[in-house]
PDBQT receptor file of N, H, CA, C and O in Angstrom, charges set to zero:
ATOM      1  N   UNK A   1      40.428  66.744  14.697  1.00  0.00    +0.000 N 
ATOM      2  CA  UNK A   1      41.438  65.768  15.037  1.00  0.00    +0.000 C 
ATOM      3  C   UNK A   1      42.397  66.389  16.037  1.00  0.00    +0.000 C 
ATOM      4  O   UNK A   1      42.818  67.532  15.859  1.00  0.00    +0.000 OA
ATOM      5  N   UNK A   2      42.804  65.542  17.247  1.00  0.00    +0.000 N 
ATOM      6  H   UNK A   2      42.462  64.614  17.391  1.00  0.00    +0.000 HD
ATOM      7  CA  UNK A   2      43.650  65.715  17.641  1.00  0.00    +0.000 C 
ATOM      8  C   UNK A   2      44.875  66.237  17.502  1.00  0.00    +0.000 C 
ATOM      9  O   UNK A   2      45.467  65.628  16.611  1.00  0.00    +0.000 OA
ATOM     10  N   UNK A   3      45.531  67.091  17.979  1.00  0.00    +0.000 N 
ATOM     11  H   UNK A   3      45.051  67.586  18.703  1.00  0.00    +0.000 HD
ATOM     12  CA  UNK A   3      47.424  67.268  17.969  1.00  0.00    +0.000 C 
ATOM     13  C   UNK A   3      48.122  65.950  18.481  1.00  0.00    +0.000 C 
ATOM     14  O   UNK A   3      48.220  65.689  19.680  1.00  0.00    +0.000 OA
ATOM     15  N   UNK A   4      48.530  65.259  17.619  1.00  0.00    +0.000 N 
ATOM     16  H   UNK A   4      48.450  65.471  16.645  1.00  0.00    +0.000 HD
ATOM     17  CA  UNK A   4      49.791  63.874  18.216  1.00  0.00    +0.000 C 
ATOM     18  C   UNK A   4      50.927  64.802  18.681  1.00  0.00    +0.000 C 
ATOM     19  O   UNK A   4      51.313  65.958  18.503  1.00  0.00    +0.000 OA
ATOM     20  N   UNK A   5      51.350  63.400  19.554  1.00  0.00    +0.000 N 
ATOM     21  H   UNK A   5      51.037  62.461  19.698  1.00  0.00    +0.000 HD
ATOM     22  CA  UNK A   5      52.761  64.318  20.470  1.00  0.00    +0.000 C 
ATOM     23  C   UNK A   5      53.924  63.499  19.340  1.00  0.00    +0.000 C 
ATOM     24  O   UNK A   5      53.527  62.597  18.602  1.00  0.00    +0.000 OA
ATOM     25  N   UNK A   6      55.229  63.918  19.345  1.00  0.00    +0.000 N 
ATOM     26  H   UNK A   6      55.551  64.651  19.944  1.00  0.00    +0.000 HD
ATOM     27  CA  UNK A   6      55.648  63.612  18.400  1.00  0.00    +0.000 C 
ATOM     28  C   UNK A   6      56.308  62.087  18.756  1.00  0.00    +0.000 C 
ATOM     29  O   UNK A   6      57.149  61.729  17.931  1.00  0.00    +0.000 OA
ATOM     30  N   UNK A   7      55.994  60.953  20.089  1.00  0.00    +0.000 N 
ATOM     31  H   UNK A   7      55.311  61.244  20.759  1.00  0.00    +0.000 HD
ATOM     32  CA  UNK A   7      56.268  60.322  20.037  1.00  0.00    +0.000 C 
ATOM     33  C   UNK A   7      55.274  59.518  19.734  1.00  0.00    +0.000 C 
ATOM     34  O   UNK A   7      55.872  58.482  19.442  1.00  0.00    +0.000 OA
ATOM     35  N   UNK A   8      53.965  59.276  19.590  1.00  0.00    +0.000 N 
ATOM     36  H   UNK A   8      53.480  60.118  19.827  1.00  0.00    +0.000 HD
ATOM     37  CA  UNK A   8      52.701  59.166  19.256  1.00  0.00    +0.000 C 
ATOM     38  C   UNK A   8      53.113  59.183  17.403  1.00  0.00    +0.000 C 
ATOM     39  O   UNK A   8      53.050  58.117  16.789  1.00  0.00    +0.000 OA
ATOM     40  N   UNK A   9      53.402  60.111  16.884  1.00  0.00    +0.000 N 
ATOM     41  H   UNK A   9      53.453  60.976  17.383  1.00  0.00    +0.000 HD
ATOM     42  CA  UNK A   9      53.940  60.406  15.529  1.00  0.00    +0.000 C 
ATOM     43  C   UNK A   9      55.141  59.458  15.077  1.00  0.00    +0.000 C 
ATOM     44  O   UNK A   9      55.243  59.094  13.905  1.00  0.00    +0.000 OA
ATOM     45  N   UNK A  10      55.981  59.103  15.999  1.00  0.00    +0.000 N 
ATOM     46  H   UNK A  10      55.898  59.399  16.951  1.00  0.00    +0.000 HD
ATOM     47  CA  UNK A  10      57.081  58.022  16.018  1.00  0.00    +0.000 C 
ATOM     48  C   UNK A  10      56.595  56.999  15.746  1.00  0.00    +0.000 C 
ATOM     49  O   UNK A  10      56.765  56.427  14.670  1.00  0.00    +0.000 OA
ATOM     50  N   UNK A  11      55.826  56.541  16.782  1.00  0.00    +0.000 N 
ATOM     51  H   UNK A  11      55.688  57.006  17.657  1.00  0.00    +0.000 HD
ATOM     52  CA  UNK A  11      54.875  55.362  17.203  1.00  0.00    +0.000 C 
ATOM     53  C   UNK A  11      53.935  54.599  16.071  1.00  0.00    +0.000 C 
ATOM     54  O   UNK A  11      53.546  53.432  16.041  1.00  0.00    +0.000 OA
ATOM     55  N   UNK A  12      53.711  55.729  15.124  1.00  0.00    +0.000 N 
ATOM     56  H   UNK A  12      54.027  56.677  15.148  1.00  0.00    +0.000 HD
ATOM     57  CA  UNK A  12      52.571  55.487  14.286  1.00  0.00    +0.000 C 
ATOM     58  C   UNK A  12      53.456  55.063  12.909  1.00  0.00    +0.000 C 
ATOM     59  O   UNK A  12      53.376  54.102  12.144  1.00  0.00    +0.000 OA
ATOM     60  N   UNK A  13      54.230  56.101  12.959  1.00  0.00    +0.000 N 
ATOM     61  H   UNK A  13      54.294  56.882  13.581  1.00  0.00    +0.000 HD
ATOM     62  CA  UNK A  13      55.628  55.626  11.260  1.00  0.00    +0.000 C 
ATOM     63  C   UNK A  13      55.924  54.267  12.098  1.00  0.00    +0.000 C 
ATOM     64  O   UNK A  13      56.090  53.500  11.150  1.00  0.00    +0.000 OA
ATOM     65  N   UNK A  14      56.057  53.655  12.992  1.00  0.00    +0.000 N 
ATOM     66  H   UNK A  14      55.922  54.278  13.763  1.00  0.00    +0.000 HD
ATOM     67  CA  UNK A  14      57.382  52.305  13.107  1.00  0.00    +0.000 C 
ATOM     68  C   UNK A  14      55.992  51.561  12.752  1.00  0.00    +0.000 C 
ATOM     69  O   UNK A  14      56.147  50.586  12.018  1.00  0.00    +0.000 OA
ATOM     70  N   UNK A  15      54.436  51.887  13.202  1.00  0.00    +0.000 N 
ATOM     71  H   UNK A  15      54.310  52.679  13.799  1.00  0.00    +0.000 HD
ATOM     72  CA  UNK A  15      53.458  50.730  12.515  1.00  0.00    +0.000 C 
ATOM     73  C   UNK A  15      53.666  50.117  11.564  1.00  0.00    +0.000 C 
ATOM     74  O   UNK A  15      53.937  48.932  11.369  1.00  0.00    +0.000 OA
ATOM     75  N   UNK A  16      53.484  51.278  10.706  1.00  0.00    +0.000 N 
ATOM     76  H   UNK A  16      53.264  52.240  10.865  1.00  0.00    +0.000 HD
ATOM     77  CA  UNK A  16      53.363  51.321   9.667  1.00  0.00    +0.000 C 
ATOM     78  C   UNK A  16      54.268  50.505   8.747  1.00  0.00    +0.000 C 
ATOM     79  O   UNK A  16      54.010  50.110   7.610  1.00  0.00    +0.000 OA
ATOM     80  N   UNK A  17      55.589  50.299   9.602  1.00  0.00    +0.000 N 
ATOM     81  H   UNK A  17      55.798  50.620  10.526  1.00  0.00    +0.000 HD
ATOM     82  CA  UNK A  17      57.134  49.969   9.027  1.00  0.00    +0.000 C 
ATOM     83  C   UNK A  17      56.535  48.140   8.969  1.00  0.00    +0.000 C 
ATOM     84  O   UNK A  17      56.638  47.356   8.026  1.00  0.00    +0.000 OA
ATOM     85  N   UNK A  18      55.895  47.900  10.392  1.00  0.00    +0.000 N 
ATOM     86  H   UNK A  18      55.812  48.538  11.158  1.00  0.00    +0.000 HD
ATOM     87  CA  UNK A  18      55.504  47.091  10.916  1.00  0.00    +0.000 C 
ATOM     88  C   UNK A  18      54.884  46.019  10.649  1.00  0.00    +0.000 C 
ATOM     89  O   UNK A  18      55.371  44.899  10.804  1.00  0.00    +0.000 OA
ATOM     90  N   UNK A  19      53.530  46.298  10.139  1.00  0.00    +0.000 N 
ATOM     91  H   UNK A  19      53.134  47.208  10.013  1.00  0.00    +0.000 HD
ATOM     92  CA  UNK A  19      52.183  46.356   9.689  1.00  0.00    +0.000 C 
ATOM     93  C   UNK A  19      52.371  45.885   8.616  1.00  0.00    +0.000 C 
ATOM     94  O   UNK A  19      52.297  44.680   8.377  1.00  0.00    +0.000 OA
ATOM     95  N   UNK A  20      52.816  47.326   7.283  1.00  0.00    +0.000 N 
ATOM     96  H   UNK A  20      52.875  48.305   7.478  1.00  0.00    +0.000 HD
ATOM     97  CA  UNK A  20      52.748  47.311   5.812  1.00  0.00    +0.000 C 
ATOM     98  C   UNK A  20      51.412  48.102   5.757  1.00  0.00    +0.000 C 
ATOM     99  O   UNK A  20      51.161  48.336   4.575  1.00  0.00    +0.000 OA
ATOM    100  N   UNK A  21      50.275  48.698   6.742  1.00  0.00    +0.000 N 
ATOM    101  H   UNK A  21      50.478  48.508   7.702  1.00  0.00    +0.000 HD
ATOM    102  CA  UNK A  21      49.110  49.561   6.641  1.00  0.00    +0.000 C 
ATOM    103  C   UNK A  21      49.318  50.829   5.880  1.00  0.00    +0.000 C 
ATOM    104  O   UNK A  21      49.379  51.805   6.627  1.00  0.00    +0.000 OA
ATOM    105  N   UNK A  22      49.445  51.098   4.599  1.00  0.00    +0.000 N 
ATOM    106  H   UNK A  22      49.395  50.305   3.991  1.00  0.00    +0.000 HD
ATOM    107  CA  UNK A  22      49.783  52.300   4.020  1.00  0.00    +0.000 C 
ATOM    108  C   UNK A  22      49.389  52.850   3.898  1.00  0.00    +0.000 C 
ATOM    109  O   UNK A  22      49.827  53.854   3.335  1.00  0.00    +0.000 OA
ATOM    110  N   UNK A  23      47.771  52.680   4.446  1.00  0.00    +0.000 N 
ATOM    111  H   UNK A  23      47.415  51.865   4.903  1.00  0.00    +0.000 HD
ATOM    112  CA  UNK A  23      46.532  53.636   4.492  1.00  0.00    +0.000 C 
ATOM    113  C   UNK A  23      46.747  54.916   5.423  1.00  0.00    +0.000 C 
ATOM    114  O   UNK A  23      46.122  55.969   5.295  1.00  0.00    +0.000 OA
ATOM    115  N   UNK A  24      47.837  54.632   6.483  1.00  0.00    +0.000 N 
ATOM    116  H   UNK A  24      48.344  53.777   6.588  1.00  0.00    +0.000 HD
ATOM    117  CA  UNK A  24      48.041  55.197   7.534  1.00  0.00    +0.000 C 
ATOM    118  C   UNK A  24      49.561  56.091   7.281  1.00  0.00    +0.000 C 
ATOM    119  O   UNK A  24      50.268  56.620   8.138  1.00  0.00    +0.000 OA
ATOM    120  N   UNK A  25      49.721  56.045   6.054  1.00  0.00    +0.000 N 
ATOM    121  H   UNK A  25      49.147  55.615   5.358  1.00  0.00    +0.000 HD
ATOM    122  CA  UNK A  25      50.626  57.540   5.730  1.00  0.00    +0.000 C 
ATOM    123  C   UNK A  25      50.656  58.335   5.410  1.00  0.00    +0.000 C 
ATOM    124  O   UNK A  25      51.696  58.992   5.356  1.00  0.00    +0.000 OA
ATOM    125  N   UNK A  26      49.414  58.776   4.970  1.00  0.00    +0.000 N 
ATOM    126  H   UNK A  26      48.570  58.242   5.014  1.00  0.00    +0.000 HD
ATOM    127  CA  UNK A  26      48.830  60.016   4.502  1.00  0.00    +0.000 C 
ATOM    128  C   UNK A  26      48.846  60.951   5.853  1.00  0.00    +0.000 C 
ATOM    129  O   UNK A  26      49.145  62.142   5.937  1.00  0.00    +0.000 OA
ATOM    130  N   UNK A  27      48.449  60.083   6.834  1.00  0.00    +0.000 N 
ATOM    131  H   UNK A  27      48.206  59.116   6.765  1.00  0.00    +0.000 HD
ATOM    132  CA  UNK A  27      48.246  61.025   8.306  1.00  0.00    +0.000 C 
ATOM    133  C   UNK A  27      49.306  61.178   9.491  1.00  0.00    +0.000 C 
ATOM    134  O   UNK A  27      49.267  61.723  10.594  1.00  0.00    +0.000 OA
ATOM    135  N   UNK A  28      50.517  60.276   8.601  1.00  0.00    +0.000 N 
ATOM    136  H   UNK A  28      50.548  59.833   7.705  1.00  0.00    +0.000 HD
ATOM    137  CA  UNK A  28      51.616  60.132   9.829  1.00  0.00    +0.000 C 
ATOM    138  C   UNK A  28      52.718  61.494   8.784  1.00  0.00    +0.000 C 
ATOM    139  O   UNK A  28      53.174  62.553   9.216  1.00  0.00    +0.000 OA
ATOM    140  N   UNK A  29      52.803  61.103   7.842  1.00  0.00    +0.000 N 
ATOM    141  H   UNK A  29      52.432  60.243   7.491  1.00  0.00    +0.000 HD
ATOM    142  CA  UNK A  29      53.616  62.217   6.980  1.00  0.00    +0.000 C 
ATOM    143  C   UNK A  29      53.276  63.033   6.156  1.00  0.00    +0.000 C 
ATOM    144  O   UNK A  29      52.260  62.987   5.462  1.00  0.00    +0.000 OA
ATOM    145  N   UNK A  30      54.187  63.931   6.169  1.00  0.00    +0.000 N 
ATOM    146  H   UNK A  30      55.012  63.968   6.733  1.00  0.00    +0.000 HD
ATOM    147  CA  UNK A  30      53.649  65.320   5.386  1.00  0.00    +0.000 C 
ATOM    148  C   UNK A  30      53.823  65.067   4.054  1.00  0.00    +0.000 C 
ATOM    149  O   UNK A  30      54.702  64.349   3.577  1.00  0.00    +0.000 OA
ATOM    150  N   UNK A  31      52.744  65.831   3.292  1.00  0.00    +0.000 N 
ATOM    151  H   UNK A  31      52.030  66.415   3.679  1.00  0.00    +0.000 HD
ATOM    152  CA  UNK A  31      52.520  65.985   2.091  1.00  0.00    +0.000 C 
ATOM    153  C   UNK A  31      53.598  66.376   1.309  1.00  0.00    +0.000 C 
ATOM    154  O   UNK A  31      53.711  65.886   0.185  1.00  0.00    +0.000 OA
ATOM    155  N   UNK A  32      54.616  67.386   1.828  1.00  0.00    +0.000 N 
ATOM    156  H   UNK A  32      54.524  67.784   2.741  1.00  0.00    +0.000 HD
ATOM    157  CA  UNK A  32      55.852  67.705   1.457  1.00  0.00    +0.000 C 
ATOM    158  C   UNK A  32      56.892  67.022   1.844  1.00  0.00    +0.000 C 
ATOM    159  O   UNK A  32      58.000  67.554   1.926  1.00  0.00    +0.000 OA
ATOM    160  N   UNK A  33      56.718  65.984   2.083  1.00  0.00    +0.000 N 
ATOM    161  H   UNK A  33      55.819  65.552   2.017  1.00  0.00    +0.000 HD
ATOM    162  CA  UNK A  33      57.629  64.888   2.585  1.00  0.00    +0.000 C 
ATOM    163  C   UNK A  33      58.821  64.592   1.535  1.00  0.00    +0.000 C 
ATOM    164  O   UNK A  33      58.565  64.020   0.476  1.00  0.00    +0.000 OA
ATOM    165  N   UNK A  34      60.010  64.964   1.833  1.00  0.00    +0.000 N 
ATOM    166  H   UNK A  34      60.218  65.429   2.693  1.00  0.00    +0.000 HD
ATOM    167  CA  UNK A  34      61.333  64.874   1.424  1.00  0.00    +0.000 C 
ATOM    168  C   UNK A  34      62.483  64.166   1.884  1.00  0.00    +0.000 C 
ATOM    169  O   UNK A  34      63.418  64.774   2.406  1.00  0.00    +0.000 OA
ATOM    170  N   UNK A  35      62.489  62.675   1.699  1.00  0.00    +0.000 N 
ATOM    171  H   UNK A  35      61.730  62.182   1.275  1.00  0.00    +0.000 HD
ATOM    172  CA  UNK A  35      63.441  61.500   2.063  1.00  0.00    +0.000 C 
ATOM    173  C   UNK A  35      64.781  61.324   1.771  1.00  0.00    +0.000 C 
ATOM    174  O   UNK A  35      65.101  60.754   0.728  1.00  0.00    +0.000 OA
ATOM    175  N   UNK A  36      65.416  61.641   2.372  1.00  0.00    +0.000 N 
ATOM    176  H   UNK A  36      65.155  62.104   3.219  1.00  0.00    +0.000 HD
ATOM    177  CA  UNK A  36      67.008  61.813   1.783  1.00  0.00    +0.000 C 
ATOM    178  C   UNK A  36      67.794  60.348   2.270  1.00  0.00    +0.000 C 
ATOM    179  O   UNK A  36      67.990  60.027   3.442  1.00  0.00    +0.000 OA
ATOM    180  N   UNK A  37      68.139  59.648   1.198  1.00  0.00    +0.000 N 
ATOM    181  H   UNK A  37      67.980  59.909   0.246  1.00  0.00    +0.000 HD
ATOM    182  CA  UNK A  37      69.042  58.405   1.440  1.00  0.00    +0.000 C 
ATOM    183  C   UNK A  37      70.310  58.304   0.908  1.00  0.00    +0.000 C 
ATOM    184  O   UNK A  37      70.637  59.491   0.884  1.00  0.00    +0.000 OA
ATOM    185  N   UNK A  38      71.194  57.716   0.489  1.00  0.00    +0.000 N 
ATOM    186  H   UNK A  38      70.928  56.752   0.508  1.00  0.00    +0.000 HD
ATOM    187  CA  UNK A  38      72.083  57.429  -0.320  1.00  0.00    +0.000 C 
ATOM    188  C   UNK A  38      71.394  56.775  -1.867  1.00  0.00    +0.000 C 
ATOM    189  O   UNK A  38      71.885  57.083  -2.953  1.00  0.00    +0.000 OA
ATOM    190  N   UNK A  39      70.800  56.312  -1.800  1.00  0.00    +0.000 N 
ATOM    191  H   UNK A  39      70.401  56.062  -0.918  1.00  0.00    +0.000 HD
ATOM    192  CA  UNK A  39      70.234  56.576  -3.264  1.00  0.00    +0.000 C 
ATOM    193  C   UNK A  39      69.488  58.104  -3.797  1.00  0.00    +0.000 C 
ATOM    194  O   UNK A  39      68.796  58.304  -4.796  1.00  0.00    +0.000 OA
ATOM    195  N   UNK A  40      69.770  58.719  -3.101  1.00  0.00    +0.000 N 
ATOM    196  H   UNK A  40      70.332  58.556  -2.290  1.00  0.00    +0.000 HD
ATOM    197  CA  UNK A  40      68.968  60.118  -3.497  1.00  0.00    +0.000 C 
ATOM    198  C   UNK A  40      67.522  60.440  -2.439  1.00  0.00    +0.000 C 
ATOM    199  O   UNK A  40      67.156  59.803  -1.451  1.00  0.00    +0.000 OA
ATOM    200  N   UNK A  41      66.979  61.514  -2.998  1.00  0.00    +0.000 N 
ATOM    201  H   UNK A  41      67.276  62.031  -3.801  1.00  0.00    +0.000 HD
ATOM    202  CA  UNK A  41      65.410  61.746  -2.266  1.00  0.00    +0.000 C 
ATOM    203  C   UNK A  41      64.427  61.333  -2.904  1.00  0.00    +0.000 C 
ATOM    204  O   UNK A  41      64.232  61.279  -4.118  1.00  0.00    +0.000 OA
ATOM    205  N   UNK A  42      63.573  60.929  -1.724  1.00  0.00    +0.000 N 
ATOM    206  H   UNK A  42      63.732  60.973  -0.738  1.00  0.00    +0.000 HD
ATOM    207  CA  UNK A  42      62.180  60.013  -1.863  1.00  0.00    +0.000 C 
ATOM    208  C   UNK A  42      61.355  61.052  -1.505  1.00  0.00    +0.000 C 
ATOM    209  O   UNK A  42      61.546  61.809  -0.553  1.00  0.00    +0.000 OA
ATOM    210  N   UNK A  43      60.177  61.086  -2.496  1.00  0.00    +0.000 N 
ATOM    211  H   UNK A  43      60.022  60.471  -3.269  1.00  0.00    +0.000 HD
ATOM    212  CA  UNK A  43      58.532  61.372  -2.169  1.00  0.00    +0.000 C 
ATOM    213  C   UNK A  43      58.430  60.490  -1.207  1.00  0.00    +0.000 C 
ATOM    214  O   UNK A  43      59.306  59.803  -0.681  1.00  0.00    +0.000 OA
ATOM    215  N   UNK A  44      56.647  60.590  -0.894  1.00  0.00    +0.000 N 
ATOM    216  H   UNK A  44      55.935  61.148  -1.321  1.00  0.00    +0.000 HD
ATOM    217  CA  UNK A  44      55.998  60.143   0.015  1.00  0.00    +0.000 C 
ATOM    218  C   UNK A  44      55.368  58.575  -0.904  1.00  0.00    +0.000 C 
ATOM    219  O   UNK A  44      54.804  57.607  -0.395  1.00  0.00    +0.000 OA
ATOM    220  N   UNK A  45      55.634  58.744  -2.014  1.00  0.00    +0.000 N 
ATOM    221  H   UNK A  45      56.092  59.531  -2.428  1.00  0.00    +0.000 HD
ATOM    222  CA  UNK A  45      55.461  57.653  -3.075  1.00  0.00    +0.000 C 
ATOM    223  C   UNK A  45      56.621  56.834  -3.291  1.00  0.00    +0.000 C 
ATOM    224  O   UNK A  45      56.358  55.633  -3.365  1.00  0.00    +0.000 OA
ATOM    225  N   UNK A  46      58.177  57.235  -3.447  1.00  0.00    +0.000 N 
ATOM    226  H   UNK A  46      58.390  58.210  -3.387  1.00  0.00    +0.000 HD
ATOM    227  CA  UNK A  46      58.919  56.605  -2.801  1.00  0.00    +0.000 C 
ATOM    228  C   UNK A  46      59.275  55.882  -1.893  1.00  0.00    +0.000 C 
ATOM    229  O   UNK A  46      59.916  54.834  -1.808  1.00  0.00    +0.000 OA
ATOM    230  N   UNK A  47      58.635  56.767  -1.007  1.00  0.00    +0.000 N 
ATOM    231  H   UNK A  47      58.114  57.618  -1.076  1.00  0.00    +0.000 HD
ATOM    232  CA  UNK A  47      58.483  55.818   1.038  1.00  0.00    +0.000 C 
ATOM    233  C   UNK A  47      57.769  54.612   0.682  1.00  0.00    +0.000 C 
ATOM    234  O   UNK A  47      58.156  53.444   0.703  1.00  0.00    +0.000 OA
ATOM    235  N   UNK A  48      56.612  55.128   0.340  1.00  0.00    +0.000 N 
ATOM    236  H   UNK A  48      56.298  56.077   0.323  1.00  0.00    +0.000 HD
ATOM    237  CA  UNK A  48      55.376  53.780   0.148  1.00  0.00    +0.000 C 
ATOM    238  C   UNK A  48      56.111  52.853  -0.472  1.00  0.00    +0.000 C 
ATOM    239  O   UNK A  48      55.817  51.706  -0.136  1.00  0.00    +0.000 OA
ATOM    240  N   UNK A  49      57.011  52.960  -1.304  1.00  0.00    +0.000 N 
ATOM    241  H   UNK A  49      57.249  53.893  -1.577  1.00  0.00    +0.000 HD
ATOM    242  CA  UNK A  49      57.845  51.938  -2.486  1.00  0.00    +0.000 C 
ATOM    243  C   UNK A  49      58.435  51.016  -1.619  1.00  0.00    +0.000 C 
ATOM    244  O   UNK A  49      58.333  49.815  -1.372  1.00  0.00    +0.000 OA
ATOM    245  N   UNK A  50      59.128  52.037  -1.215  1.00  0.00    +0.000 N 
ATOM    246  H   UNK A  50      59.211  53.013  -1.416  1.00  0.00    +0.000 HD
ATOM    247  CA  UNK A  50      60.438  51.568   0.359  1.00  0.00    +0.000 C 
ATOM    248  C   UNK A  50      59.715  50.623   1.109  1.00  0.00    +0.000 C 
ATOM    249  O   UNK A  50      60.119  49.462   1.173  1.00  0.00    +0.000 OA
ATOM    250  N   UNK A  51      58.693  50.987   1.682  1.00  0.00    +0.000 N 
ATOM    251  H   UNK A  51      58.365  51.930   1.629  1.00  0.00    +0.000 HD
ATOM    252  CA  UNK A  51      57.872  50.232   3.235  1.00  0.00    +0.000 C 
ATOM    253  C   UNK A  51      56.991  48.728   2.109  1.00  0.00    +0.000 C 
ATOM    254  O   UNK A  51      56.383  47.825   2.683  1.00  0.00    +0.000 OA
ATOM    255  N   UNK A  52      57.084  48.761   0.972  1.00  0.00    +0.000 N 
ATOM    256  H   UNK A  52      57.578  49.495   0.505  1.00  0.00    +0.000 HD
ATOM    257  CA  UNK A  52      56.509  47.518   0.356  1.00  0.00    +0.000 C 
ATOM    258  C   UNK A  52      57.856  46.736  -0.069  1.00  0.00    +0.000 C 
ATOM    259  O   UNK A  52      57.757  45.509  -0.035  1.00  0.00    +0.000 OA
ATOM    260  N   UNK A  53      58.571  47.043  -0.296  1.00  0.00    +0.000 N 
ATOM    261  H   UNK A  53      58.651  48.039  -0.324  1.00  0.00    +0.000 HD
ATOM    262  CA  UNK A  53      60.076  46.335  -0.534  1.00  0.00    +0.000 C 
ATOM    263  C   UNK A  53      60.666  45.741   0.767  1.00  0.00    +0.000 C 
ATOM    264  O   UNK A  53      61.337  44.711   0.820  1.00  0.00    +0.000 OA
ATOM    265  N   UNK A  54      60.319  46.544   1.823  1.00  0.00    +0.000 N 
ATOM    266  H   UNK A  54      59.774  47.381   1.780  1.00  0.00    +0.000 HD
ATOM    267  CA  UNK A  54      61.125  46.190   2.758  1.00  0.00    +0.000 C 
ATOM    268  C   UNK A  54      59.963  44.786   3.690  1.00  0.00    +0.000 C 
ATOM    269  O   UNK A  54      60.156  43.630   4.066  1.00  0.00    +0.000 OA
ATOM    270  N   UNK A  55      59.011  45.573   3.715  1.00  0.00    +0.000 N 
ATOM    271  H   UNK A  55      58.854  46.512   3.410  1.00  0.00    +0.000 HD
ATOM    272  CA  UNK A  55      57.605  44.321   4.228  1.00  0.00    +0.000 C 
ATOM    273  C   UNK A  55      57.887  42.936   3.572  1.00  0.00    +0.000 C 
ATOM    274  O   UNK A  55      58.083  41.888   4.187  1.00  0.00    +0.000 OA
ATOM    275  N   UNK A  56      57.871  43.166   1.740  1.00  0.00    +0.000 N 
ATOM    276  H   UNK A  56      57.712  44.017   1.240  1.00  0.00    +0.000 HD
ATOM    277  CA  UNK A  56      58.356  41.298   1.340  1.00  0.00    +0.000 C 
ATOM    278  C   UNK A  56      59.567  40.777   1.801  1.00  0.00    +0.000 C 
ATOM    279  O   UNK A  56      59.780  39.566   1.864  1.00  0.00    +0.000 OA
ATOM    280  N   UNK A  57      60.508  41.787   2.181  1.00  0.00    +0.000 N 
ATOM    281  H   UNK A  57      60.335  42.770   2.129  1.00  0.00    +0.000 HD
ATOM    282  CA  UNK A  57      61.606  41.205   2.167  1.00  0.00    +0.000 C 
ATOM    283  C   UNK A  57      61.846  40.432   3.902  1.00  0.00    +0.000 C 
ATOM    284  O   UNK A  57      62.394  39.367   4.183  1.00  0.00    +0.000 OA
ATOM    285  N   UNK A  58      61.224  41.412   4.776  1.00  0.00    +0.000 N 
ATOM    286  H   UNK A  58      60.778  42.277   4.548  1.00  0.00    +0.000 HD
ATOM    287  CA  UNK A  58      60.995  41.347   5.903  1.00  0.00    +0.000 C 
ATOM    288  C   UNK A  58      59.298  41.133   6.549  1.00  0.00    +0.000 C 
ATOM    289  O   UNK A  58      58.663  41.980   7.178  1.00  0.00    +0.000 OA
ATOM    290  N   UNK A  59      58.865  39.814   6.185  1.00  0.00    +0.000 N 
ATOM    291  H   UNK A  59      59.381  39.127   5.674  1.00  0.00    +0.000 HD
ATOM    292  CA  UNK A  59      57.257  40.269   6.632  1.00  0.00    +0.000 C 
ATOM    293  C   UNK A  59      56.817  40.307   8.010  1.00  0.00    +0.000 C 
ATOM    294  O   UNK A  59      55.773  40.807   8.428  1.00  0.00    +0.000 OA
ATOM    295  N   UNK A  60      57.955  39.576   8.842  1.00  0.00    +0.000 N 
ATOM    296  H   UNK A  60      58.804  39.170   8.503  1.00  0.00    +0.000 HD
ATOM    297  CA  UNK A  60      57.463  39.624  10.186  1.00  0.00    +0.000 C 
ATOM    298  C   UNK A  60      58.076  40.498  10.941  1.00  0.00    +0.000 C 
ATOM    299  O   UNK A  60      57.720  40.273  12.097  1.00  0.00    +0.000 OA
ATOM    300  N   UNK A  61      58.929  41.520  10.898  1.00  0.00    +0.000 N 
ATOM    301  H   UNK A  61      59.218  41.703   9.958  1.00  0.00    +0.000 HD
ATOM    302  CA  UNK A  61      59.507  42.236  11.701  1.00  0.00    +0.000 C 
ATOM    303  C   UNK A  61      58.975  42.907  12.438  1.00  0.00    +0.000 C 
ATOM    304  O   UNK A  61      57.961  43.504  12.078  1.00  0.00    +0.000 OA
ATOM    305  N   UNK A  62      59.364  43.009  13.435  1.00  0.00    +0.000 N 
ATOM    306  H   UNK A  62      60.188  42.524  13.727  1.00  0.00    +0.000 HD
ATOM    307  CA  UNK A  62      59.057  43.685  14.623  1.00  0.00    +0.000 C 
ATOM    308  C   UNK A  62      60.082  44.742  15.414  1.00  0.00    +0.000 C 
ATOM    309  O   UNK A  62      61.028  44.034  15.760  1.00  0.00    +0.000 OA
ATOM    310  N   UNK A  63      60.245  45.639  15.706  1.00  0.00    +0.000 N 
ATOM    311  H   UNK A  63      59.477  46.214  15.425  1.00  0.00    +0.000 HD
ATOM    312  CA  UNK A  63      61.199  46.822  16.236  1.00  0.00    +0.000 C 
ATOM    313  C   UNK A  63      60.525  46.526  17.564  1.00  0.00    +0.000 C 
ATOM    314  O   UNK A  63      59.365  46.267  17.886  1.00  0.00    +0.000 OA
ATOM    315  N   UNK A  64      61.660  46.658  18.208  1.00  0.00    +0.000 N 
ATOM    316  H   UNK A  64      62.601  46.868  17.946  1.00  0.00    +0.000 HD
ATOM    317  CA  UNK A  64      61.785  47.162  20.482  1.00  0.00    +0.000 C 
ATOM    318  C   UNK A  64      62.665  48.065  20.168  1.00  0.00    +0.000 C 
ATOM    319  O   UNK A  64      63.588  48.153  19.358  1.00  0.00    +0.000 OA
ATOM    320  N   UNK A  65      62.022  48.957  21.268  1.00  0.00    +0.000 N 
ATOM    321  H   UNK A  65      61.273  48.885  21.926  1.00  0.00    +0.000 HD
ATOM    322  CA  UNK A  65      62.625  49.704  22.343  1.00  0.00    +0.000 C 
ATOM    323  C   UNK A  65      63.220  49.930  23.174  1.00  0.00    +0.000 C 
ATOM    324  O   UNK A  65      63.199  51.061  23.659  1.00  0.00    +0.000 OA
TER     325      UNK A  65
């Protein structure tokens, strides 16, 4: 596999934000992935929580640049 450039790596988390494809976070974030919010820190199982909460709440969103 390729080296992604880290805007390629950007590119691929806002999909994902996007999408709701969660198949595709295993390869955008690290395994040691440590989420710091005001509710505290998130796993990478947390995130996934996050990006399905936020998809029903928001299903069509779209982010520009």
């Amino acid at each position: 596999m390729s080296e992604r450039t880290s805007k390629q790596l950007f590119r691929d988390y806002v999909d994902i934000w996007e999408t709701g494809k969660l198949d595709k976070l295993r390869a955008t974030i690290h395994d040691d992935y440590v989420g710091h919010s005001s509710w505290g820190d998130r796993d990478q199982e947390g995130l996934r929580q996050r990006i399905v909460a936020f998809r029903q709440k928001y299903p069509d969103v779209r982010f520009k640049n």
